[in-house]
Short mmCIF file of the C-alpha atoms (twelve columns), coordinates in Angstrom:
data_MODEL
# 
_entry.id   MODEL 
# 
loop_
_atom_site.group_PDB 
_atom_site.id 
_atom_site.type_symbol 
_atom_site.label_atom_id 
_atom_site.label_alt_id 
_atom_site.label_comp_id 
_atom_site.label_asym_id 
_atom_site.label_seq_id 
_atom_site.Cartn_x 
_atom_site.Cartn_y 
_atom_site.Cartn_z 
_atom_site.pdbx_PDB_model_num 
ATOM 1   C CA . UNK A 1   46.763  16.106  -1.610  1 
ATOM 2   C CA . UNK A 2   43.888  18.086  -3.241  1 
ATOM 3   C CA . UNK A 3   43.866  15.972  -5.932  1 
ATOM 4   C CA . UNK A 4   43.553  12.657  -4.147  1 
ATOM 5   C CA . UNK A 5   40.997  13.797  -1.818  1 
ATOM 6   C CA . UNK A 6   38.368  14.740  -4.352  1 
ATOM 7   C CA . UNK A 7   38.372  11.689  -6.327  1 
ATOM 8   C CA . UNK A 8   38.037  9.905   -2.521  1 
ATOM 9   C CA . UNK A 9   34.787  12.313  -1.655  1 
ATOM 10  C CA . UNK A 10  33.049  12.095  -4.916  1 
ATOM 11  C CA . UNK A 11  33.276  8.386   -4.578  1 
ATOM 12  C CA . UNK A 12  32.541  7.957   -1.119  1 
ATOM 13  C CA . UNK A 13  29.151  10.481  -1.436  1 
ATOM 14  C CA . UNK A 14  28.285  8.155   -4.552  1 
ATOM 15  C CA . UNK A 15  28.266  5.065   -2.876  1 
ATOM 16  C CA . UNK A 16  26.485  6.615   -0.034  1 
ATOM 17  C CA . UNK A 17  23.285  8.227   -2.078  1 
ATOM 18  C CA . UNK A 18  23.142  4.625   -3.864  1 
ATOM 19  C CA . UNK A 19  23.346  3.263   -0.723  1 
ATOM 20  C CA . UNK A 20  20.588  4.814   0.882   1 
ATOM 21  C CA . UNK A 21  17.789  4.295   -2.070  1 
ATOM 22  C CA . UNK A 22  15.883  1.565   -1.021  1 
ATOM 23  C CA . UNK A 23  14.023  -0.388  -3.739  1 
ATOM 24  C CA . UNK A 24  9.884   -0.865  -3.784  1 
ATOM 25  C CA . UNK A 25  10.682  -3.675  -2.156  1 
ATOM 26  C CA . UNK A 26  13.007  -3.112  0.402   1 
ATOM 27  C CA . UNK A 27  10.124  -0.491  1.662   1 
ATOM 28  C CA . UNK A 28  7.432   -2.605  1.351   1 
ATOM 29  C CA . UNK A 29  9.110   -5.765  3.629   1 
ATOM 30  C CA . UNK A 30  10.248  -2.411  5.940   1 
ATOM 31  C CA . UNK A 31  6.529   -1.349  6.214   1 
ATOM 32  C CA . UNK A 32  5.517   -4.810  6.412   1 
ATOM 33  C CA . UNK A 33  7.816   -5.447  9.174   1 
ATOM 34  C CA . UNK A 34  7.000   -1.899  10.955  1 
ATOM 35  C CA . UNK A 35  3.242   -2.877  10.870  1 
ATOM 36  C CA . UNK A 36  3.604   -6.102  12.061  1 
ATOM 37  C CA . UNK A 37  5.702   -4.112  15.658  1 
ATOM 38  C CA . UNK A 38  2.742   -1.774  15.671  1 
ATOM 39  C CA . UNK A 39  4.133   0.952   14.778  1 
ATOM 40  C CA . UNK A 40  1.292   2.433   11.996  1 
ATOM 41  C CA . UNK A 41  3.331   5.432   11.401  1 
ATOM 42  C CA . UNK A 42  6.488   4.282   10.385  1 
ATOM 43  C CA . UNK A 43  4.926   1.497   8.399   1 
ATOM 44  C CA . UNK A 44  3.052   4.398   6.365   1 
ATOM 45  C CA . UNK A 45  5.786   6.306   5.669   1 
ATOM 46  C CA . UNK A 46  7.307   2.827   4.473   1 
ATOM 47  C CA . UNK A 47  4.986   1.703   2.191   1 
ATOM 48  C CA . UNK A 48  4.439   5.509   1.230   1 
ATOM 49  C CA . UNK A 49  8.273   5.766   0.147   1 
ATOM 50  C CA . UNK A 50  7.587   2.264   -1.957  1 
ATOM 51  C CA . UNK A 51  4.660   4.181   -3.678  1 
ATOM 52  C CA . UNK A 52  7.290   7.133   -4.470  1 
ATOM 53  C CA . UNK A 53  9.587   4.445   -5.698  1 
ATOM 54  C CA . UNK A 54  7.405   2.659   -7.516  1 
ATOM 55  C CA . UNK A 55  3.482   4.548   -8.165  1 
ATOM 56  C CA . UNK A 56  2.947   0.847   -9.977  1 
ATOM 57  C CA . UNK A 57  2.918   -1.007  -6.765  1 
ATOM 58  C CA . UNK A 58  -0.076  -2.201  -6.029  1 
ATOM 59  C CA . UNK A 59  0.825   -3.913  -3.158  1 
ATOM 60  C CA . UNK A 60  2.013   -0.599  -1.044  1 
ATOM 61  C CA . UNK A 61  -1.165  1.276   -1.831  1 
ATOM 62  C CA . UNK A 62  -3.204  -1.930  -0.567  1 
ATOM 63  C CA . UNK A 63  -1.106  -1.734  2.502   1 
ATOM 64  C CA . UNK A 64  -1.216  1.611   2.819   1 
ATOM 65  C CA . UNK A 65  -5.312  1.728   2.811   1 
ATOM 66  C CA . UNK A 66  -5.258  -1.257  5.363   1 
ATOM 67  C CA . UNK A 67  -3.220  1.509   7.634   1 
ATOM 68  C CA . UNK A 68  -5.590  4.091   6.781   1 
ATOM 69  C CA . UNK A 69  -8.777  1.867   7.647   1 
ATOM 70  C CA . UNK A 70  -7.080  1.323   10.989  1 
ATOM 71  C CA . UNK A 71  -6.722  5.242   11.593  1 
ATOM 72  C CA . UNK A 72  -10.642 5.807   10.455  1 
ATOM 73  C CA . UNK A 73  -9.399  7.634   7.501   1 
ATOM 74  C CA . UNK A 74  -11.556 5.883   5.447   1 
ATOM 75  C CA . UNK A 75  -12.155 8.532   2.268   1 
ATOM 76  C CA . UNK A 76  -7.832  8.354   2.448   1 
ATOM 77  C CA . UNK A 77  -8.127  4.122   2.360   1 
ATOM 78  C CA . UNK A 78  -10.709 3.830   -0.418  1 
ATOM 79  C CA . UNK A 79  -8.500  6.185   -2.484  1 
ATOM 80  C CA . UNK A 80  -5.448  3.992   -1.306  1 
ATOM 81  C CA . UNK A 81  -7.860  0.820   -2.872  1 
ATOM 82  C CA . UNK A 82  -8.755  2.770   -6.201  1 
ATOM 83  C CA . UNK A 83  -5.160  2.979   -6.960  1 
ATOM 84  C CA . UNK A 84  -4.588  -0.491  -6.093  1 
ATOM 85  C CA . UNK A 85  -7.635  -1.353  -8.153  1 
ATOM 86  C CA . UNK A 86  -6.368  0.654   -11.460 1 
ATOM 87  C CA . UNK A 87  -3.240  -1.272  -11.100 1 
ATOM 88  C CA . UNK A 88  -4.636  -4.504  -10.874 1 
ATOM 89  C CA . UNK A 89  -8.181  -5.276  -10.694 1 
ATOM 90  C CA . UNK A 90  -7.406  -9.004  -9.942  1 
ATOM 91  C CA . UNK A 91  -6.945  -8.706  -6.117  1 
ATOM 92  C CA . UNK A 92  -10.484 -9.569  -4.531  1 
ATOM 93  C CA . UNK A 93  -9.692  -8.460  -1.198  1 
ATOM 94  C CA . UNK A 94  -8.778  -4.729  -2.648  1 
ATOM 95  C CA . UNK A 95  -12.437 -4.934  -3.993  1 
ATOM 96  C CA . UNK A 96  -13.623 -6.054  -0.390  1 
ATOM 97  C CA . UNK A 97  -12.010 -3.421  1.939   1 
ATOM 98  C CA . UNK A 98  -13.018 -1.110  -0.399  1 
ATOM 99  C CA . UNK A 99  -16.636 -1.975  -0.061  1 
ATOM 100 C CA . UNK A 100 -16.029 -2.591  3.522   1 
ATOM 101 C CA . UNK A 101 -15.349 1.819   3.460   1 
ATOM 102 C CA . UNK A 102 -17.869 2.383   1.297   1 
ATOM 103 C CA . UNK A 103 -20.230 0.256   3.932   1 
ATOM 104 C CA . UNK A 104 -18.780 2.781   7.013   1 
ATOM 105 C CA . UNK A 105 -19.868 5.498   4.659   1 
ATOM 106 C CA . UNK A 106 -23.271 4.333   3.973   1 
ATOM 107 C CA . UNK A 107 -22.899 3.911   -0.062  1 
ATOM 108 C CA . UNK A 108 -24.669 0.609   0.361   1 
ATOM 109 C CA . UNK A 109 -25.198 0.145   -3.977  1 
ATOM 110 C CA . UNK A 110 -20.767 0.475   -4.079  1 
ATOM 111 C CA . UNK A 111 -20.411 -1.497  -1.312  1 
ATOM 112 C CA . UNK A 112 -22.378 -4.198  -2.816  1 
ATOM 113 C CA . UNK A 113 -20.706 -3.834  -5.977  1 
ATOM 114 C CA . UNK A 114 -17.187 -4.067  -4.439  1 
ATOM 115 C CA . UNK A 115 -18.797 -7.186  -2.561  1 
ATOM 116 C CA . UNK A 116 -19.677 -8.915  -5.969  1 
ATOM 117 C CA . UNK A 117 -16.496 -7.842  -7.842  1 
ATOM 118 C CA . UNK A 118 -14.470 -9.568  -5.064  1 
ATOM 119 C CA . UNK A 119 -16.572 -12.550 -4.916  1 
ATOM 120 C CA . UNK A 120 -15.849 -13.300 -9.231  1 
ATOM 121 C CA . UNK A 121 -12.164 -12.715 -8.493  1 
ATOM 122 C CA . UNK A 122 -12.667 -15.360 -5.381  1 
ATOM 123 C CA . UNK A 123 -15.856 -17.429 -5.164  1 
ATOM 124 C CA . UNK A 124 -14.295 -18.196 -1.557  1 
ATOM 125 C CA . UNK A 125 -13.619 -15.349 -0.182  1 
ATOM 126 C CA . UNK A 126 -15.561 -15.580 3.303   1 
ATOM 127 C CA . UNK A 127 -15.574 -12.178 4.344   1 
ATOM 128 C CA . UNK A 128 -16.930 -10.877 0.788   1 
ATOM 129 C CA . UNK A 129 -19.810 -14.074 1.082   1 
ATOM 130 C CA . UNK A 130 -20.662 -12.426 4.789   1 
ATOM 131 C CA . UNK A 131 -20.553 -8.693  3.488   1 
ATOM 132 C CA . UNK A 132 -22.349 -9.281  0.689   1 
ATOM 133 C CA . UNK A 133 -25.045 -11.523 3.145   1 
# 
């Protein structure tokens, strides 16, 4: 009986720990989906276990600063866009939520900066345009 059981457990605990990891993905739509309910703090631990999963995605620590913005924690939001930045300096609106902190926190000269930066990535991009005035 011994014998049989054990082979039974050690499969049944394997297919439950790969079960229960989540891919970067599966957190991000999770913290995407928790935001979008309103429920901040279950969407940052979301997008928070994507980062763990992934520290590449640049998409979670976006996210993540958006959350942070929305709590004040603005010194937490423009770290959350640095990363996002050093992953991929193509996203404009990274560059302009960023500035958009650094506005709150009166660094006018890296506000402006983030303004322009955003603007090359997206000659359209309305809110940068505005920002920048």
């Amino acid at each position: 009986m011994r014998r049989t059981l054990l082979p039974l457990v050690g499969f049944m605990l394997s297919f439950c720990i790969t079960f229960a990891q989540n891919s970067t993905e599966e957190y991000f739509q999770d913290g995407l989906a928790t935001q979008n309910k309103g429920d901040l703090a279950g969407a940052m631990l979301a997008f928070t276990s994507a980062i763990q999963t992934n520290a590449d995605h640049a998409p979670s620590y976006y996210q993540r600063g958006l959350l942070k913005v929305a709590l004040k924690d603005y010194r937490g939001a423009m770290r959350d866009y640095d990363e996002a930045i050093g992953i991929t300096s193509k996203d404009p609106k990274a560059f302009l939520y960023r500035g958009m902190c650094r506005l709150i926190q009166e660094d006018l000269s890296g506000a402006l900066r983030d303004f322009n930066s955003s603007i090359e990535l997206n000659p359209n991009e309305a809110k940068s345009l505005l920002q920048r005035g």
